[in-house]
C-alpha positions as CSV (number, residue, x, y, z in Angstrom):
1,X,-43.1,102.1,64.9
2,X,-43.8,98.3,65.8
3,X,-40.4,96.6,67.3
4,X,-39.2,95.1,64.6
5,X,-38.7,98.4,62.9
6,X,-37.6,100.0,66.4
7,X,-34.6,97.5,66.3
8,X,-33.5,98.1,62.5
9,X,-33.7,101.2,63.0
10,X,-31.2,101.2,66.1
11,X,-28.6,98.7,65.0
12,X,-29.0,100.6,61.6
13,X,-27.7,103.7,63.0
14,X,-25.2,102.3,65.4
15,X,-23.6,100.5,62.3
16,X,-23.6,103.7,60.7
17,X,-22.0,105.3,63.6
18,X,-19.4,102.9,63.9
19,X,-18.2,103.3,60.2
20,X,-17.9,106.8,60.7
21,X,-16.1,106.3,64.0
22,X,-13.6,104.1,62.0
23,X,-13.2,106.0,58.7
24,X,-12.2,109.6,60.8
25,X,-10.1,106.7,63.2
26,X,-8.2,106.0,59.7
27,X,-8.1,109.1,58.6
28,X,-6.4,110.8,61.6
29,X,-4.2,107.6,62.6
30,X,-0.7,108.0,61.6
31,X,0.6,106.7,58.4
32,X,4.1,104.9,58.1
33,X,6.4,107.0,55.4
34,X,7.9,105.6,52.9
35,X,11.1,104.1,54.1
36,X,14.1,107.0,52.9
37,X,17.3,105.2,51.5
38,X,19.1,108.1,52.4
39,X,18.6,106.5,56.3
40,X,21.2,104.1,55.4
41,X,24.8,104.1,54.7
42,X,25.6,105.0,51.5
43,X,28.5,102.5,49.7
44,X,30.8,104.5,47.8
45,X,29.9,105.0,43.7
46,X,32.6,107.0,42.1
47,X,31.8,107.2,38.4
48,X,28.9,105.3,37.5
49,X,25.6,107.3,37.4
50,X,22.8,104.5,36.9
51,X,23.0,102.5,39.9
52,X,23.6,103.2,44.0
53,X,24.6,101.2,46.8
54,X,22.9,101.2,50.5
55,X,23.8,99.4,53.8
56,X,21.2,98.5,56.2
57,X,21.9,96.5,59.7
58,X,20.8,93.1,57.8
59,X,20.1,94.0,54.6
60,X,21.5,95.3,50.9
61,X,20.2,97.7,48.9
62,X,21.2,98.1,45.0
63,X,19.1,100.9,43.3
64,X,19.2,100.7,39.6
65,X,18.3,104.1,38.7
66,X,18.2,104.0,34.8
67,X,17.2,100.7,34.1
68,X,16.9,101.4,30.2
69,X,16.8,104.4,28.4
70,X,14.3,106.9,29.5
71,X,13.1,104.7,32.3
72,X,10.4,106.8,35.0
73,X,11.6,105.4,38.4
74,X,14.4,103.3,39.8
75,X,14.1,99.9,40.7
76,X,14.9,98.9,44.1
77,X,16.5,95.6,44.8
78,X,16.8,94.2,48.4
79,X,19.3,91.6,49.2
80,X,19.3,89.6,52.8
81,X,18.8,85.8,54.4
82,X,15.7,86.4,55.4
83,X,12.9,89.0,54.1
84,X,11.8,89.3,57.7
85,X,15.1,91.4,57.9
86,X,13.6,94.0,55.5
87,X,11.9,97.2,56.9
88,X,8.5,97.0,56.7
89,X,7.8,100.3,55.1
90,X,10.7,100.2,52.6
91,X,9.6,99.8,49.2
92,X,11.4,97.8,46.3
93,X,10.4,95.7,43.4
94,X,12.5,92.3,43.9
95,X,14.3,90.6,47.1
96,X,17.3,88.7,46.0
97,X,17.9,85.9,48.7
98,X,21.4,85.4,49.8
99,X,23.6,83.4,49.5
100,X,23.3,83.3,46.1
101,X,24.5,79.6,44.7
102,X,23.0,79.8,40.8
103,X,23.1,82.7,38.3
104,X,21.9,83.2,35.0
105,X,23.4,86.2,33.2
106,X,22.3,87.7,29.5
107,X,25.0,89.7,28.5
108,X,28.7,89.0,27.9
109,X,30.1,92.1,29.6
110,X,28.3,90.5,32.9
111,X,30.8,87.3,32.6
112,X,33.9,89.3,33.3
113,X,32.7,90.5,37.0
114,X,31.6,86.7,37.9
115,X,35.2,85.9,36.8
116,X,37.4,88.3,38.6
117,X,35.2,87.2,41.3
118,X,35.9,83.7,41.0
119,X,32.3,83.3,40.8
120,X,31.7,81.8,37.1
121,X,31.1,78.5,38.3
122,X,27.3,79.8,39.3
123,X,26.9,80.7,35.9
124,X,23.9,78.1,35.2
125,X,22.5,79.8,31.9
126,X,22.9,82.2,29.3
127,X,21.4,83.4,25.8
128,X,23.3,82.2,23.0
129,X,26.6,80.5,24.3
130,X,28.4,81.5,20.9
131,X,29.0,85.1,22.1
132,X,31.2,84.2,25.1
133,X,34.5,84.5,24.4
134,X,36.4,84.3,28.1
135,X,38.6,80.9,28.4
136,X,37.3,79.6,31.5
137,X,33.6,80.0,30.9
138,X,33.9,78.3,26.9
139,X,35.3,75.1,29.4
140,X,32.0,75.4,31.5
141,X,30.2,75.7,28.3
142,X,31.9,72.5,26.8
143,X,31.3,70.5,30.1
144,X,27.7,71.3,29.8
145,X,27.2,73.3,33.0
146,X,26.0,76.6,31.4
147,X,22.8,75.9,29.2
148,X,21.8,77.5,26.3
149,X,18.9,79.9,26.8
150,X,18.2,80.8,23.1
151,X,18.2,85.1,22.3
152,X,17.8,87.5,24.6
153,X,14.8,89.4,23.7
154,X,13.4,85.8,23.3
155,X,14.6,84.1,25.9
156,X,13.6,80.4,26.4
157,X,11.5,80.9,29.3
158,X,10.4,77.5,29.9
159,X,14.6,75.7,30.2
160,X,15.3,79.0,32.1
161,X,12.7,78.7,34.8
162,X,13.4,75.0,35.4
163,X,17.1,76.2,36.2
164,X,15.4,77.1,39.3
165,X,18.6,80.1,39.5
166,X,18.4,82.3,42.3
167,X,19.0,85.3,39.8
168,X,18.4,86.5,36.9
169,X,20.4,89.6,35.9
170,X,19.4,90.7,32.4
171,X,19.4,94.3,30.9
172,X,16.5,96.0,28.3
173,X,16.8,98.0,25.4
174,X,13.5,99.4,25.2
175,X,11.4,99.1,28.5
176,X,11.5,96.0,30.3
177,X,12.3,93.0,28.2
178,X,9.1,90.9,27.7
179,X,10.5,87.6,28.3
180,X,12.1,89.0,31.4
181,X,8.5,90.1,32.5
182,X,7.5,86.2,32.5
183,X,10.4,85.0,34.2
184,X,9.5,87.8,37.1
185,X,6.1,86.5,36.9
186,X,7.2,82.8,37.7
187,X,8.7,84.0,40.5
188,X,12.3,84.4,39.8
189,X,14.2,87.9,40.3
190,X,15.6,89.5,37.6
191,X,18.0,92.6,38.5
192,X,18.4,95.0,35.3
193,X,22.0,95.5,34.4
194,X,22.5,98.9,33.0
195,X,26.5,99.1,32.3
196,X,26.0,99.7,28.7
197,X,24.2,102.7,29.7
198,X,27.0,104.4,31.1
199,X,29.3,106.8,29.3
200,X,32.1,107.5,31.7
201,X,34.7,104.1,31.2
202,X,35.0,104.1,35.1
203,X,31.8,103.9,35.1
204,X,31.1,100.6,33.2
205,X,33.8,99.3,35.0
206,X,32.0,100.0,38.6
207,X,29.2,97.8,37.8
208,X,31.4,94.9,39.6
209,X,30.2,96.7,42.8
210,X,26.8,95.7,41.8
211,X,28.4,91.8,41.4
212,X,30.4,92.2,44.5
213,X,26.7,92.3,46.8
214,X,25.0,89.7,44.6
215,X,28.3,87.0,45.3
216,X,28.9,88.7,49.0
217,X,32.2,89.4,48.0
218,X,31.9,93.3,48.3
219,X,35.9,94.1,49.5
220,X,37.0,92.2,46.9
221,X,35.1,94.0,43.9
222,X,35.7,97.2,45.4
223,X,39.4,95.9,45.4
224,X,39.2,94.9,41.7
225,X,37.7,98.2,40.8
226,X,40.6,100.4,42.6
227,X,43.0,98.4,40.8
228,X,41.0,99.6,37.5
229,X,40.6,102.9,38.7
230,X,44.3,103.6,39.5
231,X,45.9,101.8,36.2
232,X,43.5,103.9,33.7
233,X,44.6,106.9,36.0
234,X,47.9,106.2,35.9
235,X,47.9,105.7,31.6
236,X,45.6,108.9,31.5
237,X,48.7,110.9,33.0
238,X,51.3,109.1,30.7
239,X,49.1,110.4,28.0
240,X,49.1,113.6,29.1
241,X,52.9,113.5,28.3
242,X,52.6,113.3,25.0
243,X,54.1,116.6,22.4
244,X,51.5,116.0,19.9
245,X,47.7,114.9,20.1
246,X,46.7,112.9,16.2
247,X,43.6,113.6,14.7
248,X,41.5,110.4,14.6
249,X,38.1,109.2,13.1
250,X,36.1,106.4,14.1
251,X,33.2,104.1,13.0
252,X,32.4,103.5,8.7
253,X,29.5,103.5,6.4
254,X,26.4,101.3,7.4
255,X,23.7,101.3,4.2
256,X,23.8,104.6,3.3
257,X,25.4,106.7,6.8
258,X,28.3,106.8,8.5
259,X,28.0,106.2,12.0
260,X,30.4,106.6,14.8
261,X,30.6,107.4,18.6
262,X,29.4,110.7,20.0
263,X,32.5,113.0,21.8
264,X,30.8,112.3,25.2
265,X,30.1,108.8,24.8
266,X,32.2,106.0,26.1
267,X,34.6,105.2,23.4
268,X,34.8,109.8,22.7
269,X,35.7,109.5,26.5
270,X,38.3,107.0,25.9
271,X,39.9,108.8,22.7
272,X,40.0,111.8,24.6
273,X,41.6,110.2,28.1
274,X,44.2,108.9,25.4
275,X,45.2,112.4,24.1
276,X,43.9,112.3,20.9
277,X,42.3,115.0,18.5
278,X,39.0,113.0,18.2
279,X,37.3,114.7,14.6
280,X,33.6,114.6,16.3
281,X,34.9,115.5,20.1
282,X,32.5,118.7,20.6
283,X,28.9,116.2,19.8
284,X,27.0,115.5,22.9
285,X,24.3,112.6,22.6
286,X,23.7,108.5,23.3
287,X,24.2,105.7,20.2
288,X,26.0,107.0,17.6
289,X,26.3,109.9,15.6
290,X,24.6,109.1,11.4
291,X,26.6,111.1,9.0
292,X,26.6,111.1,5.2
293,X,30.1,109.9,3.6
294,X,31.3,113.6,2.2
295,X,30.9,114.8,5.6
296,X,33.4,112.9,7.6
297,X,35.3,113.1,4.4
298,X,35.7,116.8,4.6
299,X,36.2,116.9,8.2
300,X,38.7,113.9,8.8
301,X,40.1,113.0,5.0
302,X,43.6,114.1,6.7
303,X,43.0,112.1,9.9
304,X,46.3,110.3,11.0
305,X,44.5,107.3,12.2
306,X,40.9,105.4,12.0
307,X,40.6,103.9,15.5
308,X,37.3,101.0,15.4
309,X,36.2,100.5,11.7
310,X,33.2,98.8,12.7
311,X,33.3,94.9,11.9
312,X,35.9,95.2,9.3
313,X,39.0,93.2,9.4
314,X,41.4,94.1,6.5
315,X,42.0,96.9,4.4
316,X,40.9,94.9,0.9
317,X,37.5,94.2,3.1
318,X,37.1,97.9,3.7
319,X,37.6,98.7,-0.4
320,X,35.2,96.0,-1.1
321,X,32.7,97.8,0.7
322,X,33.4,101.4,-0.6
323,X,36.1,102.4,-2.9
324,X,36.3,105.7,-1.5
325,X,37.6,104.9,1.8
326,X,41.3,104.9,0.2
327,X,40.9,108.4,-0.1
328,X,41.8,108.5,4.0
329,X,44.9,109.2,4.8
330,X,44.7,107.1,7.4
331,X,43.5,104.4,5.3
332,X,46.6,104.8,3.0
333,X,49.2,104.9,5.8
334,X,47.9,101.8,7.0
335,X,47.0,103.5,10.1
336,X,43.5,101.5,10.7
337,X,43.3,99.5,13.9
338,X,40.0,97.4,14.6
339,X,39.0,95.2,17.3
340,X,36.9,92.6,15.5
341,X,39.9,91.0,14.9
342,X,40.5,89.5,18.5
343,X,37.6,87.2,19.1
344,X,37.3,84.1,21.4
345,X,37.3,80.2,20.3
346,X,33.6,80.9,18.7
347,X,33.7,84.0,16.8
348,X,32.4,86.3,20.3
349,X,34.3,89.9,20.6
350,X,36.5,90.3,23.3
351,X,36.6,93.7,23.0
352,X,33.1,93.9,23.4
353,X,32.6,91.3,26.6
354,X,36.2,92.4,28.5
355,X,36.6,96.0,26.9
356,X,33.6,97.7,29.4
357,X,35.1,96.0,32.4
358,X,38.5,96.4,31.5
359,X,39.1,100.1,30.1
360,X,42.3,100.6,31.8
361,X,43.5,98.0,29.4
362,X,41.4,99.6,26.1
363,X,43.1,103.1,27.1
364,X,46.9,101.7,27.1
365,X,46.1,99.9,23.5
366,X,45.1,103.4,22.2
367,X,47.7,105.1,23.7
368,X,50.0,102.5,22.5
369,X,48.8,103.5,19.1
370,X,48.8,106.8,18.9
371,X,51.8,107.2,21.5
372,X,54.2,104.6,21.1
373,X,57.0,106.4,22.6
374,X,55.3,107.0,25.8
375,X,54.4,102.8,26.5
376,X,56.9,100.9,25.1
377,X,56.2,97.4,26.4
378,X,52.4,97.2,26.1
379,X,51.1,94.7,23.8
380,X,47.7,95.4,22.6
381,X,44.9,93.2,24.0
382,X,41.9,94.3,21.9
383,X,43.3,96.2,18.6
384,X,45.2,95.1,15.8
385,X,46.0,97.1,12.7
386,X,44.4,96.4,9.5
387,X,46.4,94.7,6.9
Protein backbone atom coordinates (compact mmCIF):
# COMPACT_ATOMS: atom_id res chain seq x y z
CA UNK A 1 0.00 0.00 0.00
CA UNK A 2 1.83 3.28 -1.26
CA UNK A 3 0.91 6.44 1.07
CA UNK A 4 -1.55 7.89 -0.74
CA UNK A 5 -3.72 4.88 -0.34
CA UNK A 6 -2.35 4.43 3.40
CA UNK A 7 -4.01 7.91 4.11
CA UNK A 8 -7.51 7.30 2.31
CA UNK A 9 -7.70 4.47 3.81
CA UNK A 10 -7.27 6.03 7.39
CA UNK A 11 -9.37 9.11 7.13
CA UNK A 12 -11.83 6.74 5.29
CA UNK A 13 -12.42 4.76 8.24
CA UNK A 14 -12.22 7.41 10.87
CA UNK A 15 -15.08 9.23 8.83
CA UNK A 16 -16.87 6.15 9.00
CA UNK A 17 -16.28 5.81 12.58
CA UNK A 18 -17.39 9.16 13.41
CA UNK A 19 -20.86 8.68 11.66
CA UNK A 20 -21.41 5.74 13.53
CA UNK A 21 -20.35 7.48 16.72
CA UNK A 22 -22.94 10.18 15.93
CA UNK A 23 -25.90 8.12 14.51
CA UNK A 24 -25.90 5.68 18.04
CA UNK A 25 -25.11 9.45 19.81
CA UNK A 26 -28.69 10.37 18.13
CA UNK A 27 -30.18 7.51 18.65
CA UNK A 28 -29.60 7.10 22.49
CA UNK A 29 -29.82 11.09 23.19
CA UNK A 30 -33.01 12.01 24.70
CA UNK A 31 -35.89 13.24 22.69
CA UNK A 32 -38.12 16.35 23.77
CA UNK A 33 -42.03 14.91 23.99
CA UNK A 34 -44.53 16.49 22.52
CA UNK A 35 -45.61 19.31 24.63
CA UNK A 36 -49.09 17.76 26.73
CA UNK A 37 -51.95 20.52 26.86
CA UNK A 38 -53.22 18.88 29.70
CA UNK A 39 -49.84 20.64 31.55
CA UNK A 40 -51.71 23.80 31.44
CA UNK A 41 -54.73 25.21 33.06
CA UNK A 42 -57.62 24.24 31.60
CA UNK A 43 -60.42 27.37 31.03
CA UNK A 44 -63.70 26.29 31.83
CA UNK A 45 -65.95 24.86 28.60
CA UNK A 46 -69.39 23.94 29.82
CA UNK A 47 -71.45 22.84 26.87
CA UNK A 48 -69.60 23.14 23.72
CA UNK A 49 -67.83 19.93 22.50
CA UNK A 50 -65.64 21.22 19.42
CA UNK A 51 -63.29 23.51 20.86
CA UNK A 52 -61.03 23.83 24.41
CA UNK A 53 -59.37 26.48 26.16
CA UNK A 54 -55.63 26.36 27.81
CA UNK A 55 -53.70 28.85 30.00
CA UNK A 56 -50.04 28.91 29.86
CA UNK A 57 -47.72 31.56 31.89
CA UNK A 58 -47.50 33.86 28.60
CA UNK A 59 -49.41 32.26 26.21
CA UNK A 60 -53.22 31.06 25.02
CA UNK A 61 -54.14 28.06 23.77
CA UNK A 62 -57.62 27.49 21.68
CA UNK A 63 -57.95 23.91 20.42
CA UNK A 64 -60.52 23.53 17.75
CA UNK A 65 -61.22 19.96 17.91
CA UNK A 66 -63.74 19.45 15.09
CA UNK A 67 -62.84 21.83 12.70
CA UNK A 68 -65.48 20.51 10.06
CA UNK A 69 -67.28 17.50 9.90
CA UNK A 70 -65.31 14.33 10.15
CA UNK A 71 -62.03 16.27 10.60
CA UNK A 72 -58.79 13.62 11.74
CA UNK A 73 -57.01 15.93 14.30
CA UNK A 74 -57.52 19.24 16.12
CA UNK A 75 -56.06 22.30 15.25
CA UNK A 76 -53.99 23.99 17.75
CA UNK A 77 -53.97 27.77 17.87
CA UNK A 78 -51.41 29.74 20.03
CA UNK A 79 -52.08 33.19 21.02
CA UNK A 80 -49.11 35.54 22.77
CA UNK A 81 -46.94 39.00 22.12
CA UNK A 82 -44.23 37.28 21.29
CA UNK A 83 -43.74 33.62 19.74
CA UNK A 84 -40.55 33.46 21.72
CA UNK A 85 -43.14 33.02 24.64
CA UNK A 86 -44.26 29.66 23.11
CA UNK A 87 -42.75 26.30 24.40
CA UNK A 88 -40.54 24.98 22.21
CA UNK A 89 -41.81 21.45 21.97
CA UNK A 90 -45.52 22.39 21.80
CA UNK A 91 -47.04 21.81 18.58
CA UNK A 92 -49.90 23.89 16.80
CA UNK A 93 -50.73 24.89 13.32
CA UNK A 94 -51.13 28.88 13.52
CA UNK A 95 -49.79 31.63 16.24
CA UNK A 96 -52.26 34.43 16.40
CA UNK A 97 -50.22 37.64 17.53
CA UNK A 98 -51.87 39.68 20.20
CA UNK A 99 -53.11 42.42 20.46
CA UNK A 100 -55.21 41.84 17.81
CA UNK A 101 -56.29 45.35 16.05
CA UNK A 102 -58.02 43.98 12.50
CA UNK A 103 -60.33 41.03 11.99
CA UNK A 104 -61.94 39.60 9.09
CA UNK A 105 -64.78 37.28 9.84
CA UNK A 106 -66.83 34.86 7.22
CA UNK A 107 -69.91 34.06 8.88
CA UNK A 108 -72.72 36.21 10.36
CA UNK A 109 -73.13 34.27 13.55
CA UNK A 110 -69.33 35.43 14.26
CA UNK A 111 -70.55 39.32 14.18
CA UNK A 112 -72.70 38.93 17.32
CA UNK A 113 -69.54 37.92 19.66
CA UNK A 114 -67.37 40.94 18.17
CA UNK A 115 -70.49 43.03 19.21
CA UNK A 116 -71.31 42.14 22.68
CA UNK A 117 -67.64 42.60 22.93
CA UNK A 118 -67.59 45.98 21.72
CA UNK A 119 -65.17 44.75 19.26
CA UNK A 120 -66.99 45.32 15.73
CA UNK A 121 -65.08 48.19 14.97
CA UNK A 122 -61.99 45.62 13.97
CA UNK A 123 -64.22 44.07 11.66
CA UNK A 124 -62.11 45.04 8.40
CA UNK A 125 -63.79 42.43 5.89
CA UNK A 126 -66.29 40.00 5.26
CA UNK A 127 -67.95 37.83 2.36
CA UNK A 128 -70.94 39.23 0.97
CA UNK A 129 -72.01 42.29 3.19
CA UNK A 130 -75.79 41.67 2.19
CA UNK A 131 -76.10 38.91 4.83
CA UNK A 132 -75.40 41.05 7.93
CA UNK A 133 -78.20 42.12 9.41
CA UNK A 134 -76.90 43.65 13.07
CA UNK A 135 -77.54 47.65 13.21
CA UNK A 136 -74.25 48.73 14.19
CA UNK A 137 -72.19 46.74 11.67
CA UNK A 138 -74.76 47.78 8.34
CA UNK A 139 -73.41 51.57 9.77
CA UNK A 140 -69.75 50.30 9.39
CA UNK A 141 -70.70 48.70 6.17
CA UNK A 142 -72.20 52.07 4.85
CA UNK A 143 -69.14 54.18 6.09
CA UNK A 144 -67.00 51.80 4.06
CA UNK A 145 -64.92 50.40 6.84
CA UNK A 146 -65.83 46.64 6.31
CA UNK A 147 -64.99 45.61 2.57
CA UNK A 148 -66.61 43.28 0.56
CA UNK A 149 -64.76 39.98 0.27
CA UNK A 150 -67.02 38.37 -2.46
CA UNK A 151 -68.46 34.36 -1.31
CA UNK A 152 -67.05 32.43 1.08
CA UNK A 153 -66.00 29.29 -0.54
CA UNK A 154 -64.59 31.89 -3.15
CA UNK A 155 -63.22 34.26 -1.21
CA UNK A 156 -61.45 37.26 -2.91
CA UNK A 157 -58.10 36.36 -1.93
CA UNK A 158 -56.19 39.07 -3.43
CA UNK A 159 -58.59 42.43 -1.53
CA UNK A 160 -58.43 40.11 1.57
CA UNK A 161 -54.66 39.71 1.84
CA UNK A 162 -53.98 43.42 1.16
CA UNK A 163 -56.29 44.02 4.42
CA UNK A 164 -53.14 42.94 5.96
CA UNK A 165 -55.86 41.65 9.18
CA UNK A 166 -54.29 40.10 11.89
CA UNK A 167 -56.96 37.21 11.67
CA UNK A 168 -58.81 35.48 9.76
CA UNK A 169 -61.59 33.38 11.43
CA UNK A 170 -63.50 31.43 8.76
CA UNK A 171 -65.26 27.99 9.17
CA UNK A 172 -65.39 24.84 6.35
CA UNK A 173 -68.00 22.71 5.21
CA UNK A 174 -66.19 20.06 3.67
CA UNK A 175 -62.38 19.95 4.72
CA UNK A 176 -60.53 23.07 4.78
CA UNK A 177 -61.94 25.70 2.57
CA UNK A 178 -59.63 26.15 -0.50
CA UNK A 179 -59.53 29.83 -0.55
CA UNK A 180 -58.73 29.71 3.11
CA UNK A 181 -55.71 27.35 2.28
CA UNK A 182 -54.17 30.42 0.14
CA UNK A 183 -54.78 33.01 2.60
CA UNK A 184 -52.82 30.57 5.22
CA UNK A 185 -50.29 30.27 2.59
CA UNK A 186 -49.74 34.18 2.36
CA UNK A 187 -49.11 34.23 5.64
CA UNK A 188 -52.15 35.23 7.46
CA UNK A 189 -53.91 32.95 10.28
CA UNK A 190 -56.98 31.67 9.81
CA UNK A 191 -58.72 30.12 13.01
CA UNK A 192 -61.70 27.61 11.95
CA UNK A 193 -64.92 28.56 13.60
CA UNK A 194 -66.98 25.50 14.28
CA UNK A 195 -70.20 26.91 16.18
CA UNK A 196 -72.48 25.59 13.56
CA UNK A 197 -71.23 22.28 14.47
CA UNK A 198 -72.53 22.20 17.71
CA UNK A 199 -75.87 20.72 18.68
CA UNK A 200 -76.29 21.61 22.32
CA UNK A 201 -77.75 25.72 22.11
CA UNK A 202 -75.30 26.40 25.10
CA UNK A 203 -72.98 25.22 23.17
CA UNK A 204 -73.16 27.61 20.14
CA UNK A 205 -73.55 30.25 22.45
CA UNK A 206 -69.89 29.37 24.21
CA UNK A 207 -68.07 30.09 21.19
CA UNK A 208 -67.77 33.85 22.53
CA UNK A 209 -65.16 32.22 24.86
CA UNK A 210 -63.24 31.52 21.72
CA UNK A 211 -63.76 35.60 20.84
CA UNK A 212 -63.18 36.60 24.35
CA UNK A 213 -59.05 35.31 23.86
CA UNK A 214 -58.84 36.57 20.34
CA UNK A 215 -60.02 40.45 21.67
CA UNK A 216 -58.26 39.85 25.31
CA UNK A 217 -61.46 40.39 26.78
CA UNK A 218 -61.83 36.89 28.38
CA UNK A 219 -63.87 38.00 31.86
CA UNK A 220 -66.07 39.79 29.91
CA UNK A 221 -67.19 36.91 27.37
CA UNK A 222 -67.23 34.49 30.05
CA UNK A 223 -69.56 37.21 31.74
CA UNK A 224 -71.75 37.42 28.59
CA UNK A 225 -72.02 33.68 28.38
CA UNK A 226 -73.28 33.25 32.22
CA UNK A 227 -75.74 35.73 31.52
CA UNK A 228 -76.87 33.34 28.57
CA UNK A 229 -76.45 30.39 30.46
CA UNK A 230 -78.65 31.50 33.44
CA UNK A 231 -81.60 33.27 31.28
CA UNK A 232 -82.16 29.96 28.99
CA UNK A 233 -81.97 28.10 32.42
CA UNK A 234 -84.17 30.09 34.05
CA UNK A 235 -87.02 29.93 30.78
CA UNK A 236 -86.15 26.03 30.66
CA UNK A 237 -87.67 25.76 34.27
CA UNK A 238 -90.65 28.16 33.41
CA UNK A 239 -91.33 25.64 30.79
CA UNK A 240 -91.17 22.96 32.80
CA UNK A 241 -94.37 24.56 34.44
CA UNK A 242 -96.44 24.07 31.81
CA UNK A 243 -99.88 21.33 32.13
CA UNK A 244 -99.67 20.35 28.62
CA UNK A 245 -96.65 19.74 26.13
CA UNK A 246 -98.21 20.55 21.97
CA UNK A 247 -97.23 18.41 19.38
CA UNK A 248 -95.19 20.35 16.85
CA UNK A 249 -93.58 19.73 13.34
CA UNK A 250 -90.90 21.58 11.74
CA UNK A 251 -89.24 22.23 8.44
CA UNK A 252 -91.47 21.79 4.65
CA UNK A 253 -91.07 20.16 1.25
CA UNK A 254 -87.77 21.05 -0.69
CA UNK A 255 -88.11 19.34 -4.50
CA UNK A 256 -89.49 16.35 -3.81
CA UNK A 257 -88.64 15.71 0.43
CA UNK A 258 -89.45 17.10 3.42
CA UNK A 259 -86.72 18.03 5.40
CA UNK A 260 -86.57 19.14 9.05
CA UNK A 261 -84.28 19.11 12.14
CA UNK A 262 -83.19 15.82 13.77
CA UNK A 263 -84.55 15.40 17.75
CA UNK A 264 -80.90 15.79 18.86
CA UNK A 265 -79.87 18.61 16.80
CA UNK A 266 -79.92 22.21 17.86
CA UNK A 267 -83.27 23.42 17.02
CA UNK A 268 -84.83 19.35 18.39
CA UNK A 269 -82.80 20.61 21.60
CA UNK A 270 -84.50 23.85 21.65
CA UNK A 271 -88.20 22.34 21.09
CA UNK A 272 -87.57 20.01 23.68
CA UNK A 273 -85.96 22.64 26.39
CA UNK A 274 -89.30 24.49 25.47
CA UNK A 275 -91.70 21.65 26.54
CA UNK A 276 -92.99 20.60 23.45
CA UNK A 277 -94.04 17.18 21.85
CA UNK A 278 -91.48 17.56 18.95
CA UNK A 279 -93.14 14.71 16.11
CA UNK A 280 -89.42 13.52 15.16
CA UNK A 281 -87.89 13.86 18.92
CA UNK A 282 -86.54 10.10 19.08
CA UNK A 283 -84.08 10.71 15.48
CA UNK A 284 -80.51 11.01 16.31
CA UNK A 285 -78.17 12.38 13.36
CA UNK A 286 -76.45 15.88 11.93
CA UNK A 287 -78.33 18.16 8.87
CA UNK A 288 -81.64 17.34 8.62
CA UNK A 289 -83.82 14.51 8.51
CA UNK A 290 -85.36 13.92 4.23
CA UNK A 291 -88.89 12.59 4.48
CA UNK A 292 -91.42 11.97 1.82
CA UNK A 293 -94.71 14.32 2.17
CA UNK A 294 -97.30 11.28 3.32
CA UNK A 295 -94.90 10.60 6.02
CA UNK A 296 -94.91 13.66 8.18
CA UNK A 297 -98.46 13.79 7.06
CA UNK A 298 -99.38 10.68 8.90
CA UNK A 299 -97.28 11.34 11.80
CA UNK A 300 -97.93 15.10 12.49
CA UNK A 301 -101.43 15.93 10.24
CA UNK A 302 -102.84 16.65 13.92
CA UNK A 303 -99.87 18.70 15.06
CA UNK A 304 -101.00 21.93 17.05
CA UNK A 305 -98.25 23.98 15.65
CA UNK A 306 -95.49 24.17 12.65
CA UNK A 307 -92.61 25.91 14.30
CA UNK A 308 -89.73 27.12 11.24
CA UNK A 309 -91.52 26.50 7.78
CA UNK A 310 -88.34 26.94 6.05
CA UNK A 311 -88.15 30.31 3.98
CA UNK A 312 -91.81 30.75 3.75
CA UNK A 313 -93.50 33.85 4.88
CA UNK A 314 -97.30 33.63 4.57
CA UNK A 315 -99.73 31.00 4.55
CA UNK A 316 -100.96 31.80 0.66
CA UNK A 317 -96.96 31.32 -0.07
CA UNK A 318 -97.01 28.00 1.61
CA UNK A 319 -100.35 26.81 -0.70
CA UNK A 320 -98.64 28.14 -3.69
CA UNK A 321 -96.02 25.79 -3.14
CA UNK A 322 -98.13 22.63 -2.27
CA UNK A 323 -101.81 22.47 -1.92
CA UNK A 324 -101.69 19.84 0.53
CA UNK A 325 -100.18 21.60 3.29
CA UNK A 326 -103.81 22.92 4.35
CA UNK A 327 -104.46 19.60 5.29
CA UNK A 328 -102.30 20.51 8.77
CA UNK A 329 -104.03 21.30 11.38
CA UNK A 330 -101.74 23.59 12.27
CA UNK A 331 -101.74 25.11 8.98
CA UNK A 332 -105.51 25.73 9.35
CA UNK A 333 -105.52 27.10 12.90
CA UNK A 334 -103.14 29.59 11.75
CA UNK A 335 -100.66 28.13 14.10
CA UNK A 336 -97.40 28.50 11.71
CA UNK A 337 -94.67 30.70 13.03
CA UNK A 338 -91.49 31.33 10.80
CA UNK A 339 -88.43 33.26 11.29
CA UNK A 340 -87.67 34.48 7.77
CA UNK A 341 -89.83 37.08 8.36
CA UNK A 342 -87.47 39.23 10.76
CA UNK A 343 -84.56 40.14 8.50
CA UNK A 344 -82.16 43.18 8.80
CA UNK A 345 -82.09 46.48 6.43
CA UNK A 346 -80.77 44.01 3.40
CA UNK A 347 -82.78 41.01 3.35
CA UNK A 348 -79.98 38.95 6.00
CA UNK A 349 -81.84 36.55 8.74
CA UNK A 350 -81.57 37.50 12.09
CA UNK A 351 -82.49 34.54 13.31
CA UNK A 352 -79.88 32.94 11.62
CA UNK A 353 -76.81 35.55 12.54
CA UNK A 354 -78.18 36.37 16.43
CA UNK A 355 -80.32 33.12 17.00
CA UNK A 356 -76.94 30.69 17.72
CA UNK A 357 -75.54 33.36 20.04
CA UNK A 358 -78.55 34.20 21.51
CA UNK A 359 -80.75 30.98 22.32
CA UNK A 360 -81.91 32.13 25.67
CA UNK A 361 -83.85 34.58 23.51
CA UNK A 362 -84.94 31.73 20.65
CA UNK A 363 -86.25 29.46 23.74
CA UNK A 364 -88.52 32.36 25.38
CA UNK A 365 -90.07 33.08 21.63
CA UNK A 366 -91.01 29.34 21.57
CA UNK A 367 -92.14 29.06 24.82
CA UNK A 368 -94.05 32.19 24.25
CA UNK A 369 -95.76 30.31 21.48
CA UNK A 370 -96.63 27.29 22.70
CA UNK A 371 -96.96 28.61 26.48
CA UNK A 372 -98.37 31.93 26.53
CA UNK A 373 -99.68 31.65 29.97
CA UNK A 374 -96.40 30.94 31.46
CA UNK A 375 -94.40 34.44 29.78
CA UNK A 376 -96.72 36.95 29.48
CA UNK A 377 -94.58 39.99 28.60
CA UNK A 378 -92.12 38.53 26.09
CA UNK A 379 -92.34 39.89 22.70
CA UNK A 380 -90.94 37.64 20.16
CA UNK A 381 -87.50 38.61 18.65
CA UNK A 382 -87.12 36.06 15.92
CA UNK A 383 -90.79 34.47 15.10
CA UNK A 384 -93.79 35.80 13.72
CA UNK A 385 -96.87 33.84 12.84
CA UNK A 386 -97.80 33.26 9.31
CA UNK A 387 -100.65 35.26 7.97
Amino acid sequence: MNKIQHYFFYYSKSSLLLLFALIVWNCNSPKKDKFDLNSLTKKEVKYASTFSLYEGDEFQVIEVKEPWPKAEKSLIYVLAEEESFIPENLEFQQFIQLPIEKIVATSTTHIPSLESLEELDKLIGFPNLDYISSKKARQLIQDNKIKELGQNERLNTEVLISLNTDVVIGFAVEGSNKSLNSVEKAGVPVLYNSDWLENEPLGKAEWIKVFGLLSEKEAEAFAIFKEIEENYLATKQIAKKATNQPKVISGAMHNDRWYLPYGDSWQGQLLEDANANYIYNYTHGSGSIALAFEKVLEKGQDADFWIGPAQYTSLKQLLESNKHYQKFNAFQEKNVFGAALVTGETGGSIYYELGPNRPDLILKDLVKILHPELIENHELVFFKALE
